[in-house]
N, C-alpha and C positions, 0 to 999 in steps of 0.2 A: 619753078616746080619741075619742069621738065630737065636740067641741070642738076636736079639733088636727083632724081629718078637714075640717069643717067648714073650718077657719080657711085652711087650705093650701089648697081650692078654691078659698075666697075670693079669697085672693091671685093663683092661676092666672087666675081668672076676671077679674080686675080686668087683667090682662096680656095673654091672649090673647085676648077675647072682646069687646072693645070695650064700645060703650056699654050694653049689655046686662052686662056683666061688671058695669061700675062698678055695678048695682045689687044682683048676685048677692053683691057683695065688702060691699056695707054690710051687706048681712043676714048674711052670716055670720062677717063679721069683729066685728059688733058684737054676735052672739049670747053669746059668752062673755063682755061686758063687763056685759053687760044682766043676767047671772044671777047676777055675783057680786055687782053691786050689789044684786040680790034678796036674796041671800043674808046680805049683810052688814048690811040693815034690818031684815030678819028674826029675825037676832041679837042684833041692839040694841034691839027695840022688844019681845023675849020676857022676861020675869020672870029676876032676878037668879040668885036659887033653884034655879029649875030646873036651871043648868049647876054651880051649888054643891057639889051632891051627888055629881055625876060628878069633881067637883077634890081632894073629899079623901080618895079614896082608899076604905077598906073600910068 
């Protein structure tokens, strides 16, 4: 929620807010871009195993 918040400011701000906008729109439109790249390193560079155990079950 806080990600769509963010993101739909961004976009206002890059619209109505001029050249101050266009900077307000980078940070926050690329905030969510930035985290699931995080996220999805962090996924791939953790131990096979670890998610193994959560996939089969009981």
């Amino acid at each position: 929620m806080l990600f769509a918040c963010a993101t739909i400011t961004g976009l206002l701000a890059a619209l109505l807010w001029g050249a101050i906008g266009q900077y307000v729109a980078w940070v926050t439109v690329g905030a969510p871009v930035v985290f699931i790249a995080w996220v999805w390193v962090r996924r791939r560079t953790q131990k096979p195993e670890q998610f193994g155990q959560t996939l089969h079950g009981k």
